[in-house]
BAFI-3210 file (N, C-alpha, C; in Angstrom, 3 decimals, decimal comma, padded with zeros to 6 digits):
// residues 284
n [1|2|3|4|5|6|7|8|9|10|11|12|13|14|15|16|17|18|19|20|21|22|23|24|25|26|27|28|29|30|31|32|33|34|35|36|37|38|39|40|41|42|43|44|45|46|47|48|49|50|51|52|53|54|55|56|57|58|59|60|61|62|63|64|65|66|67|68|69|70|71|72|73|74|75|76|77|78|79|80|81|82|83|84|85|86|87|88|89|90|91|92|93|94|95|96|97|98|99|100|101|102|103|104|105|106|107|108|109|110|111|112|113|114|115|116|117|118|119|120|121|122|123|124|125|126|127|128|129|130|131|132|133|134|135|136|137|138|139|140|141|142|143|144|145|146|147|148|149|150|151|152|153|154|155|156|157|158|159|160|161|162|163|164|165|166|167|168|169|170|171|172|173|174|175|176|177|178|179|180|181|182|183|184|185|186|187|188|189|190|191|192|193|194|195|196|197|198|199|200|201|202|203|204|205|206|207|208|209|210|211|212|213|214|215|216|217|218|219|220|221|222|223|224|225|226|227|228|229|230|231|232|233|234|235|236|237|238|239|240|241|242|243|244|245|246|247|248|249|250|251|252|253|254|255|256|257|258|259|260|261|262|263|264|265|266|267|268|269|270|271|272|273|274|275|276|277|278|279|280|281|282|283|284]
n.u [078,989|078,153|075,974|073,758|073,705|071,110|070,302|072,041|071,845|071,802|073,163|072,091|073,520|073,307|075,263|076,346|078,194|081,510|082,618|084,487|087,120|087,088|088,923|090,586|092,990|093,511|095,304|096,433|097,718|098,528|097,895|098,316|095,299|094,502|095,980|095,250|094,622|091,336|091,119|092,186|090,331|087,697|088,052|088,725|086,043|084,225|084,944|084,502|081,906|081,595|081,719|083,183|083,248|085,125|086,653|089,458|089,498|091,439|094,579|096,148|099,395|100,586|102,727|105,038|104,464|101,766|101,793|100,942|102,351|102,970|104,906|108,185|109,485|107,301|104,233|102,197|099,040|095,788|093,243|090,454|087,926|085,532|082,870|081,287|080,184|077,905|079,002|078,539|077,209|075,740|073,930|073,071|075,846|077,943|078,687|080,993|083,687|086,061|090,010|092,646|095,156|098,214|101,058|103,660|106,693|107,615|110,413|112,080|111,869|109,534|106,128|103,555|101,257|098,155|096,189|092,921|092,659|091,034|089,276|088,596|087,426|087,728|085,992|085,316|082,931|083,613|082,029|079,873|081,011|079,713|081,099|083,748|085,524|087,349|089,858|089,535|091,328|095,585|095,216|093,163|092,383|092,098|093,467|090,788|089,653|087,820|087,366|088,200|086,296|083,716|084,425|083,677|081,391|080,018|081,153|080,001|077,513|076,528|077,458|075,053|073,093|070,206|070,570|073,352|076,779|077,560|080,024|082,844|084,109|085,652|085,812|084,012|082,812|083,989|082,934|083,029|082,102|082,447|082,308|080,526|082,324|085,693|087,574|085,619|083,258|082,026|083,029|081,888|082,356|081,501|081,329|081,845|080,107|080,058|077,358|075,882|074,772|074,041|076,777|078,671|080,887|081,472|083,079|082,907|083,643|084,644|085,306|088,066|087,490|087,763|087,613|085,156|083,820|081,484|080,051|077,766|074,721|073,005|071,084|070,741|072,470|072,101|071,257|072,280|074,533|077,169|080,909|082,538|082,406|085,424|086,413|084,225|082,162|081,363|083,799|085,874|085,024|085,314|088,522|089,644|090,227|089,489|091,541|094,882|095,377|092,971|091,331|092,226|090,553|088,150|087,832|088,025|086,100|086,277|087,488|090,781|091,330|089,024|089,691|092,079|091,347|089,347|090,832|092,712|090,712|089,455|091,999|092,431|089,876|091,311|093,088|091,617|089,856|091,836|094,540|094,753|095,303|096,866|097,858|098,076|098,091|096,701|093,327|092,233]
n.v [064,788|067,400|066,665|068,276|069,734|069,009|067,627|068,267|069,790|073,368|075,942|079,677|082,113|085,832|087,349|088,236|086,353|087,717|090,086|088,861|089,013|087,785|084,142|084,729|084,097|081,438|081,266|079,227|077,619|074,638|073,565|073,653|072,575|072,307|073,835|076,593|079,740|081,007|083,622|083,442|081,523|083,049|085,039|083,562|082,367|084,343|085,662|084,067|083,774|080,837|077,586|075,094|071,230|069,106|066,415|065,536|064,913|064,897|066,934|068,642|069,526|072,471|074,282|076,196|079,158|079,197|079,124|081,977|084,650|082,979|082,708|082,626|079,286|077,951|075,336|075,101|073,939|073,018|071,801|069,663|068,886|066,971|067,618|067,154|068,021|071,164|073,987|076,347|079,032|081,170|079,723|076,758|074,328|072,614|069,352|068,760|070,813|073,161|074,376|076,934|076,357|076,733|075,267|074,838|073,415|070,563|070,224|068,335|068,891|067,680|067,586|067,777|065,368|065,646|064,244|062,466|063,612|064,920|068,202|071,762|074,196|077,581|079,967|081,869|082,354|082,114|084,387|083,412|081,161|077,830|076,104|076,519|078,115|080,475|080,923|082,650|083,377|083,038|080,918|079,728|076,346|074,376|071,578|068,638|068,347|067,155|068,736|071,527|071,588|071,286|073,904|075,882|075,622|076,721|078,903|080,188|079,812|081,627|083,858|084,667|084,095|086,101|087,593|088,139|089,961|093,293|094,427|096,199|099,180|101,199|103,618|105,307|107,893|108,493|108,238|109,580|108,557|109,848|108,176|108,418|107,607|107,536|106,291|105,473|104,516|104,837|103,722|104,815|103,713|103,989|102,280|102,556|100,964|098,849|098,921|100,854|100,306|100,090|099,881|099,028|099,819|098,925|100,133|099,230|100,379|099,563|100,735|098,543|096,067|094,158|096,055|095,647|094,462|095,247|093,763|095,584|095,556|096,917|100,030|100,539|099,620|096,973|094,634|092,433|092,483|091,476|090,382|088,906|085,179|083,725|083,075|083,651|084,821|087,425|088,095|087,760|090,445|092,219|091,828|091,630|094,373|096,573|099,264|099,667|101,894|104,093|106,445|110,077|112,107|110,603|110,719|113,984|115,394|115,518|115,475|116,373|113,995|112,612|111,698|110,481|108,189|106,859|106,371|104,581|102,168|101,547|100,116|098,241|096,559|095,816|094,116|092,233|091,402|090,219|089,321|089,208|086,529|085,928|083,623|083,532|085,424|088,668|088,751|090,106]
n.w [050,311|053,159|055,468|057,383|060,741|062,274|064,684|066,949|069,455|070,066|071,382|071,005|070,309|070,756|069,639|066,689|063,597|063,499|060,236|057,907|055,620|052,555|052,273|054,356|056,455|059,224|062,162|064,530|067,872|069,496|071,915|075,665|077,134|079,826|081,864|080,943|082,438|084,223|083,049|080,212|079,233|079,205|077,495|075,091|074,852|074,913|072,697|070,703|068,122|067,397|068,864|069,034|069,477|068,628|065,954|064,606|061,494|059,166|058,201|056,154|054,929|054,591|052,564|050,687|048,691|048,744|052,093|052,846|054,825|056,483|060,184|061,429|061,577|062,037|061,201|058,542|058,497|056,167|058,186|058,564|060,485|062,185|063,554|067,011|068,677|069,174|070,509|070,887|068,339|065,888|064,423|062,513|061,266|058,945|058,834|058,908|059,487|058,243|058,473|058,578|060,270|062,548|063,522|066,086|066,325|068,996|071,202|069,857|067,464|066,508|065,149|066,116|066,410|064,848|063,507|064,243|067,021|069,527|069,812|071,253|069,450|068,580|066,998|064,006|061,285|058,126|055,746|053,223|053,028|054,604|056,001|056,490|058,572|060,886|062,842|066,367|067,328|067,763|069,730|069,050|068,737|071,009|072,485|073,441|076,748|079,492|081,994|080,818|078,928|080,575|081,751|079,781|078,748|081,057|081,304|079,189|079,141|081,248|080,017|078,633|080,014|081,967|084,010|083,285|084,097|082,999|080,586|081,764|081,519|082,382|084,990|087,045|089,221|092,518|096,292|099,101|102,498|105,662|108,821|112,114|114,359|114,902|112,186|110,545|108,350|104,527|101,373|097,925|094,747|091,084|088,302|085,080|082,175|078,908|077,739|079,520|082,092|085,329|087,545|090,877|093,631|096,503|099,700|103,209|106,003|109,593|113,209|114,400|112,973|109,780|106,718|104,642|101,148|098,694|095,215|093,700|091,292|090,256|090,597|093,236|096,230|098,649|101,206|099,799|098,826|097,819|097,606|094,747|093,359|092,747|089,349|087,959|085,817|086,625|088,417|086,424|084,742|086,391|088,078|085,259|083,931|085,438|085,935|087,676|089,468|091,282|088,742|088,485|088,040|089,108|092,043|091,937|093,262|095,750|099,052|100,664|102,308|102,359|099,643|099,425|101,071|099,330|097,602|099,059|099,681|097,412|096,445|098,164|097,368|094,911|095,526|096,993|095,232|093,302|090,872|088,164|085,738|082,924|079,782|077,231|074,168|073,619|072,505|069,092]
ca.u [078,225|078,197|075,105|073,445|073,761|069,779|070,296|072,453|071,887|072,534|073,545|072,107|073,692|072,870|076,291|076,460|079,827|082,489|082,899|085,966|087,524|087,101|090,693|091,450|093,234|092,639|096,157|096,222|099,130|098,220|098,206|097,382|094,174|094,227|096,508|095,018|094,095|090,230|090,858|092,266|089,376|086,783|088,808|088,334|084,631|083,533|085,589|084,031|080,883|081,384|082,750|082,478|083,867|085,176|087,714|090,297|089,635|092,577|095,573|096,954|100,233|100,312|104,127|105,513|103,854|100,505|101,646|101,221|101,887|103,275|105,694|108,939|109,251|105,691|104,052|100,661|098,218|094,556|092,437|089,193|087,645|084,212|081,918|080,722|078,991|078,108|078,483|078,067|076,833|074,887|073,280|073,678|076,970|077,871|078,991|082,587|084,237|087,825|090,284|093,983|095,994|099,630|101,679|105,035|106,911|108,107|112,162|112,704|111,473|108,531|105,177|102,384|100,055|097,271|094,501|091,937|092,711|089,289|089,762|087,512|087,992|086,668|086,154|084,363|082,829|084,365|081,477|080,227|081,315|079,496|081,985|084,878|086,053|088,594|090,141|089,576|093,407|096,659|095,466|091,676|092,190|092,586|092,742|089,777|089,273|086,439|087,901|087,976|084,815|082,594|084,385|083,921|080,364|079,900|081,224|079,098|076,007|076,507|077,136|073,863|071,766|069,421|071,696|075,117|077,128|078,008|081,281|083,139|084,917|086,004|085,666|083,408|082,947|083,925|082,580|083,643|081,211|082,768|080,975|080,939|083,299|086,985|088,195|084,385|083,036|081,725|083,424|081,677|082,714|080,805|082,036|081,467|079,776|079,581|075,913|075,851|074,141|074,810|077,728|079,133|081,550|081,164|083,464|082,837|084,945|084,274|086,596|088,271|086,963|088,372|086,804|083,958|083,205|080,602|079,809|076,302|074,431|071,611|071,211|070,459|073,199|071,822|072,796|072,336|074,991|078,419|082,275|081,929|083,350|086,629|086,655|083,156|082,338|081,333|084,929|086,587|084,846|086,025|089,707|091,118|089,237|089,426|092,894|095,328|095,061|091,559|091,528|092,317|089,146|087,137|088,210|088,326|085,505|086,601|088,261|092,049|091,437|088,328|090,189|092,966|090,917|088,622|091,996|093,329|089,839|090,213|093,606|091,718|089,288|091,930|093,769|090,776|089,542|093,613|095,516|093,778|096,048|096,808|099,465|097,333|097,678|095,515|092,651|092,111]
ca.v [065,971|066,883|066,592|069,875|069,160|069,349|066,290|068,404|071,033|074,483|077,308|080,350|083,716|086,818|087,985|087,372|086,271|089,119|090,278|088,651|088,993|085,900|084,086|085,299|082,664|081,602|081,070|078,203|077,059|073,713|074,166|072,488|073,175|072,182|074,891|078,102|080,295|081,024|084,414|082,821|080,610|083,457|085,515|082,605|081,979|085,838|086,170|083,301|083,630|079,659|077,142|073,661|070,276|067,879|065,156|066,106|063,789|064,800|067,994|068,635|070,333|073,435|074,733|077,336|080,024|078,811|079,436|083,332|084,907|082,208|082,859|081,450|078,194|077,363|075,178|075,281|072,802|072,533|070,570|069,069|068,229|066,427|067,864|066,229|068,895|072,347|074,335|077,865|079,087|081,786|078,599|075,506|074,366|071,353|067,918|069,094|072,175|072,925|075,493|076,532|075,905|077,378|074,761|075,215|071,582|069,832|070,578|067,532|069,367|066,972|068,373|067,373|064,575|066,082|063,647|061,724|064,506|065,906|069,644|072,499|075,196|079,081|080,575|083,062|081,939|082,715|084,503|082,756|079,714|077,845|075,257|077,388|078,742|081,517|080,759|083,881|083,722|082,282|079,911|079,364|075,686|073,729|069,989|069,175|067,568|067,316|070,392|072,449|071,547|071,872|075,443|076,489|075,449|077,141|080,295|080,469|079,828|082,765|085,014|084,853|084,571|086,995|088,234|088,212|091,377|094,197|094,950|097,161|099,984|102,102|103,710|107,140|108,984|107,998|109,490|108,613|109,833|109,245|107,463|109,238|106,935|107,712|104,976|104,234|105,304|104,093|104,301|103,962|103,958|104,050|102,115|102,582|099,903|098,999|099,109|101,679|099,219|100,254|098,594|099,660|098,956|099,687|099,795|099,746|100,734|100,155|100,671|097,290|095,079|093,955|096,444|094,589|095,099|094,093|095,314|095,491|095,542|097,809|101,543|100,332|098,725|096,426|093,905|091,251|092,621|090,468|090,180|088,196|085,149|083,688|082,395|083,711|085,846|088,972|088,614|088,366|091,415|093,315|091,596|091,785|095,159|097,835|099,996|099,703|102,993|104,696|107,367|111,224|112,432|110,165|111,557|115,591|116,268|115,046|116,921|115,460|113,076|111,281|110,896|109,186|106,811|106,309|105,729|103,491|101,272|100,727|098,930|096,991|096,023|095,452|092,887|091,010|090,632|088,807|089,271|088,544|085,815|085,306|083,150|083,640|086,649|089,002|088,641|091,159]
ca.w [050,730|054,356|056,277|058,383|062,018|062,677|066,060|067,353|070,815|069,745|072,358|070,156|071,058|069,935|068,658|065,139|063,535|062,702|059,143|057,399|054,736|051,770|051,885|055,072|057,053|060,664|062,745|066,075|068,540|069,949|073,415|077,299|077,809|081,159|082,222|080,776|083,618|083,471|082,045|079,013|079,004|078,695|076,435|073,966|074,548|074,558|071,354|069,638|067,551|066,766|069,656|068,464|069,901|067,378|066,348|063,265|060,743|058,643|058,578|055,219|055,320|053,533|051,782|049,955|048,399|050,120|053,154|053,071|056,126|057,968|061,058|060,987|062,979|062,574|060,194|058,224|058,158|056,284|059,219|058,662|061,654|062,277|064,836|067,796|069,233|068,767|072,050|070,576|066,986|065,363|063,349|061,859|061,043|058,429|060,110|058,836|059,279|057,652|058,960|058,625|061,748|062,450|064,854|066,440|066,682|069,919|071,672|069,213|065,779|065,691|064,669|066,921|065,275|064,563|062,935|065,543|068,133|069,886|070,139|071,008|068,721|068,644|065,484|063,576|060,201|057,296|055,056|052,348|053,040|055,268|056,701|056,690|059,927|060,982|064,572|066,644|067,713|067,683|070,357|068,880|068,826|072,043|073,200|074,907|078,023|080,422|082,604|079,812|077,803|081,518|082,001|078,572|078,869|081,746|080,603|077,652|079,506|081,937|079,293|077,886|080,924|082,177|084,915|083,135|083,878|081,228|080,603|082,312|080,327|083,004|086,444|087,399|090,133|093,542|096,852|100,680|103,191|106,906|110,103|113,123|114,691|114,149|111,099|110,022|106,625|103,332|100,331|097,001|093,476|090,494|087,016|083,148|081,309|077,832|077,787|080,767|082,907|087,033|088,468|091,673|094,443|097,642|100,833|104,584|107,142|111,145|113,591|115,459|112,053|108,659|105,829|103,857|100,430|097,814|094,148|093,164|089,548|090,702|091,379|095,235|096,733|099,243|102,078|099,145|097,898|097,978|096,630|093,024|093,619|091,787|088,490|087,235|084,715|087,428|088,661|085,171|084,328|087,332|087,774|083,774|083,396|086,229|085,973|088,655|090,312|090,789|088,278|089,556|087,770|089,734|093,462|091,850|093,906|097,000|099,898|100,255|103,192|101,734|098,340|100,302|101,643|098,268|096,642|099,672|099,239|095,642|096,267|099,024|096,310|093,528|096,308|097,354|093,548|092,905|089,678|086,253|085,382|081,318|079,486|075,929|073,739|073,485|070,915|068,290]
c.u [078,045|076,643|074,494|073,765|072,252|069,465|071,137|071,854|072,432|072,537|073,077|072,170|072,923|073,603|075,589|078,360|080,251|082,726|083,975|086,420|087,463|088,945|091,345|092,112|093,050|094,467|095,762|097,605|098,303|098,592|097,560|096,892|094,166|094,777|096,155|094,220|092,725|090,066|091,199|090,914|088,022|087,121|088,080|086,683|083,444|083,647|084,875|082,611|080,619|082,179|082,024|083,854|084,252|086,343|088,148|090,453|091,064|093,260|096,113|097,989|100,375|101,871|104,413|104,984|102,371|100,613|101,875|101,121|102,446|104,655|107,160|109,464|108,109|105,522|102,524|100,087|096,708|093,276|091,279|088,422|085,919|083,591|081,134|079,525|078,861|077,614|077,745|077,610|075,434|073,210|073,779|074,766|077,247|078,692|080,281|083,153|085,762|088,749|092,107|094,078|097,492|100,074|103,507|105,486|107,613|109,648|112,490|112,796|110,279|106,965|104,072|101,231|098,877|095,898|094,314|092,258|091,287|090,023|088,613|088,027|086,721|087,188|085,079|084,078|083,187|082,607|081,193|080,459|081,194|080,414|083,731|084,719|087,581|089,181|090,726|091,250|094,328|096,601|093,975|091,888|093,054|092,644|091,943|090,155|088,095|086,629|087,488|086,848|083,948|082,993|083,605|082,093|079,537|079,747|080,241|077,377|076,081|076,458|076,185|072,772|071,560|070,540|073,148|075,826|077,948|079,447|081,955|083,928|085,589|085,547|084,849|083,913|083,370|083,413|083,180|082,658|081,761|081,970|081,301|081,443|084,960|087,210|086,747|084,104|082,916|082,199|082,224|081,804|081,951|081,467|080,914|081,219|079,718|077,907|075,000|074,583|074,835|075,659|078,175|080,087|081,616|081,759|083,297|083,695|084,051|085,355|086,482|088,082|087,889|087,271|086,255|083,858|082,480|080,765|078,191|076,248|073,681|071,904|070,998|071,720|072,307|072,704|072,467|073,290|076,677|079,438|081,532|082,626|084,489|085,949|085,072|083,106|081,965|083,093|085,924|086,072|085,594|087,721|090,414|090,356|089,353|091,240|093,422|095,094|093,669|091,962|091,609|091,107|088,139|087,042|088,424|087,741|085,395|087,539|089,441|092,117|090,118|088,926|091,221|092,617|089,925|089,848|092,293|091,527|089,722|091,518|092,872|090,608|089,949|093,058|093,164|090,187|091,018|093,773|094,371|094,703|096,156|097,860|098,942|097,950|096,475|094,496|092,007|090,609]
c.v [065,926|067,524|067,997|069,112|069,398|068,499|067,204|069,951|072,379|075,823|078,579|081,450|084,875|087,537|086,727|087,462|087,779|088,849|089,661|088,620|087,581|085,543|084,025|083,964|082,883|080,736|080,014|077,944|076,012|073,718|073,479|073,543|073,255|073,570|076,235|078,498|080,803|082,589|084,457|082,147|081,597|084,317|085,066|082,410|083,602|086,183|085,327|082,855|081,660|079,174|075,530|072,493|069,338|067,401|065,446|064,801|063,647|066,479|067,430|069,599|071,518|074,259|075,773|078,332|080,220|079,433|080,578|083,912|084,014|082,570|081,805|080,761|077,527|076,502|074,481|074,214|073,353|071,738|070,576|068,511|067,993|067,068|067,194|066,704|071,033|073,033|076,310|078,428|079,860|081,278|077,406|075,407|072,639|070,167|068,121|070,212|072,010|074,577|075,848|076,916|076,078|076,568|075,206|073,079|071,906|070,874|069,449|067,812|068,764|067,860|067,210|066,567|064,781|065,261|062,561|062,721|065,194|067,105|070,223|073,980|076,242|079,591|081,615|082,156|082,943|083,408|084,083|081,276|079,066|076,576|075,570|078,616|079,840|081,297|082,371|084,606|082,763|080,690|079,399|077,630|075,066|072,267|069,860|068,308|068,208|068,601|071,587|072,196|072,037|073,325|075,992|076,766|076,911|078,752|080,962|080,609|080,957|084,015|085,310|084,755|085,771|088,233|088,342|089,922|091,773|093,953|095,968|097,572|101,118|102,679|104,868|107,865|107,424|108,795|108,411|109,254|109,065|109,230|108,895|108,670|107,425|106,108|104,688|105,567|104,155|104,915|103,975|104,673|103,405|103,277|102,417|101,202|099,812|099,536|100,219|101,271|099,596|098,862|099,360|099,072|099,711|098,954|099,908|099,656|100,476|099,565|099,052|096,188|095,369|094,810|095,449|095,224|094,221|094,826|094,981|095,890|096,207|099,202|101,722|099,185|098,229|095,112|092,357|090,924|091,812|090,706|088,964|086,811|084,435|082,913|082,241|085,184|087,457|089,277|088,887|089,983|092,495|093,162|091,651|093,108|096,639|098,385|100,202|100,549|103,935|106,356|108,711|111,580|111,797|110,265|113,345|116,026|116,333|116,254|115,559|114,256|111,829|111,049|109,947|107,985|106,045|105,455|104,229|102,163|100,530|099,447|097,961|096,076|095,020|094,254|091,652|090,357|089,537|089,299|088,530|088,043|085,540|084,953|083,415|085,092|087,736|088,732|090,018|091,055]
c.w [052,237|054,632|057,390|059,764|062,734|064,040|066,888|068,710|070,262|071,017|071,276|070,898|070,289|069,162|067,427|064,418|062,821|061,205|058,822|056,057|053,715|051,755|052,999|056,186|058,759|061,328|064,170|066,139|069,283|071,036|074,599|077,470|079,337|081,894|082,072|081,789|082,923|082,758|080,809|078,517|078,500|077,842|075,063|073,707|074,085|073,374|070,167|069,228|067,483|068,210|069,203|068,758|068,724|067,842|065,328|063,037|059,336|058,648|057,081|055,220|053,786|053,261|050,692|049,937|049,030|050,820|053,455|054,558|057,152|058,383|061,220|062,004|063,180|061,194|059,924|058,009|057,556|057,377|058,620|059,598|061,811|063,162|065,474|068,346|069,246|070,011|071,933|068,840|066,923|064,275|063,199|061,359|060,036|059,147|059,711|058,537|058,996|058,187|058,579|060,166|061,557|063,689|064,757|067,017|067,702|070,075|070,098|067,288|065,450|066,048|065,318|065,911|065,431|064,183|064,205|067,064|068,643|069,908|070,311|070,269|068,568|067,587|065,599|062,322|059,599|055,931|053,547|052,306|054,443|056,048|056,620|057,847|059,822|062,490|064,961|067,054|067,444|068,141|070,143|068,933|070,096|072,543|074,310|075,826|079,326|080,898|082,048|079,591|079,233|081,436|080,824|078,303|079,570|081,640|079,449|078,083|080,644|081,603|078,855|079,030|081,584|082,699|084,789|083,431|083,281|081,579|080,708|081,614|080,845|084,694|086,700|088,521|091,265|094,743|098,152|101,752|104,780|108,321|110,844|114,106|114,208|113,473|110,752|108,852|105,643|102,241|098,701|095,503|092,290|088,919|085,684|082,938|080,055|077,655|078,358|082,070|084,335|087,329|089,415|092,672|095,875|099,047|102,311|105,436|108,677|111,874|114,111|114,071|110,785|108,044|104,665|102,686|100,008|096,585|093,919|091,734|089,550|090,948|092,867|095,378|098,728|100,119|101,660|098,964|098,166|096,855|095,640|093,743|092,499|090,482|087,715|086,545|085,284|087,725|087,275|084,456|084,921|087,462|086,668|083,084|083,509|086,127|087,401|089,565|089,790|089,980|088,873|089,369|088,833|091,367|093,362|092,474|095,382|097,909|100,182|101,040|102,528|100,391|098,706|100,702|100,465|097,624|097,387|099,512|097,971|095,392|096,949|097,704|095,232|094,499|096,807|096,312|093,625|091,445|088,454|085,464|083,691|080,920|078,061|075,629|073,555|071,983|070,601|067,882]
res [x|x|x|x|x|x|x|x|x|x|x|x|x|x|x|x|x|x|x|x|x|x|x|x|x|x|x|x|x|x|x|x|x|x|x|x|x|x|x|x|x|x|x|x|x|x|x|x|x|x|x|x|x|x|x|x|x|x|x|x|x|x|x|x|x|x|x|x|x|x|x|x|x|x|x|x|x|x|x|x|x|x|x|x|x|x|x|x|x|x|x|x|x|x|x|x|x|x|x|x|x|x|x|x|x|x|x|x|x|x|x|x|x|x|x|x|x|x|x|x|x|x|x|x|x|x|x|x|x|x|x|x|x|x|x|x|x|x|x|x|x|x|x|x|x|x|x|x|x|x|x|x|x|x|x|x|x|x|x|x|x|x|x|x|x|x|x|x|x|x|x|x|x|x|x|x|x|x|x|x|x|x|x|x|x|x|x|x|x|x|x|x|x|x|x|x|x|x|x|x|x|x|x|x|x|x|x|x|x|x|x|x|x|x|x|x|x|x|x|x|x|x|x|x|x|x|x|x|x|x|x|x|x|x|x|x|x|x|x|x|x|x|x|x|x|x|x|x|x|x|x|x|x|x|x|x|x|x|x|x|x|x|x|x|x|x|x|x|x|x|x|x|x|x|x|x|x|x|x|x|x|x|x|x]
***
């Protein structure tokens, strides 16, 4: 009989796990952690109701008819894996969670050895059954290492504090209002939130100088206000989020020279954010 985890630290969010189907199986590719760029990294942690550190105490291989659904080239395992620590969870979780797992073997054909491996793995629970897991994606289970486990941490605890910001779902209005300097002017553009929580971005222009921006979270943009910077959960919102070119709608009310330059700011924006790097699939 396994044991509750009542010694253990719990991170308690406020999502609650996604509905799933009874039965439904949970797919993984065993994969270097170290390498996933950090918008892989929050992908995985945003997506996962459950994130829990453990050590796979055994992998039963799963054949034939079993293995419904499986991809060809891959092959199914049962895991059982112990928990060390529970970094995310709607609740208590039993001292052994079990999952299926979909690997792809080596150049050589060989199939990655699986038992005594730490991993951190993102799931959903499977309803019903409380030590049955669903891995939120292909790549829900990862080998840990320090790197990983601090980001992952990290990530998880930003999302839930006070000051985390919404998620952006789109772009609004933009407006440009110009100095009285030739080349000076402020641009500023307005985004969609899930929540509809103010976000904004806002460019300055003066002549002879590099244009400055910031975004703010407030209906006052102030001279608090600052670029995000890399590899936190303000810039993943804004870098794997905002659409390449500023929408036309959102310059319609503009006269043709300040939409030119709202537009040309936006790129400045979408160059000083950088590329929203992913080698992961997307998760569903």
């Amino acid at each position: 009989m396994t044991s509750r985890l009542k010694s253990l630290p719990l991170v308690l969010f406020a999502l609650g796990a996604q509905a799933l189907p009874q039965g439904a199986s949970a797919q993984s590719e065993v994969s270097a952690a170290a390498s996933l760029p950090y918008a892989d990294r929050a992908d995985l942690v945003l997506a996962s109701p459950v994130i829990v550190d453990g050590m796979i105490r055994s992998a039963a291989r799963i054949k034939g008819a079993e293995a419904v659904g499986l991809a060809p080239g891959l092959a199914r395992f049962y895991v059982e894996t112990d928990v060390l620590a529970l970094l995310r969870s709607p609740g208590a979780l039993p001292q052994r969670i079990g999952y299926l797992l979909d690997v792809a073997p080596d150049a050589s054909g060989r199939l990655p050895k699986l038992r005594k491996m730490r991993v951190l793995v993102f799931a959903r629970q499977v309803p019903g059954s409380a030590g049955q897991l669903q891995l939120v994606s292909p790549a829900g289970q990862q080998a840990w290492s320090p790197a990983l486990d601090a980001s992952v941490r990290a990530i998880a605890a930003e999302a839930v504090s006070r000051d985390a910001p919404p998620q952006v779902t789109g772009v609004g209005n933009a407006f440009h209002v110009a100095g009285s300097l030739p080349g000076e002017g402020e641009t500023q553009i307005f985004l969609q939130t899930a929540d509809n929580r103010p976000v904004s971005l806002s460019v300055l222009r003066r002549p002879g100088e590099q244009p400055r921006w910031a975004v703010a979270l407030s209906e006052i943009v102030d001279d608090a206000a600052a670029p995000p910077r890399r590899e936190t959960l303000l810039w993943y919102r804004l870098a794997c989020a905002l659409p390449r070119e500023l929408p036309s709608r959102s310059t319609a009310q503009m006269e043709g020279n300040d939409a030119d330059i709202a537009r040309e700011d936006y790129r400045f924006v979408l160059a000083r954010l950088g590329a929203c790097e992913r080698t992961l699939p997307p998760i569903q």
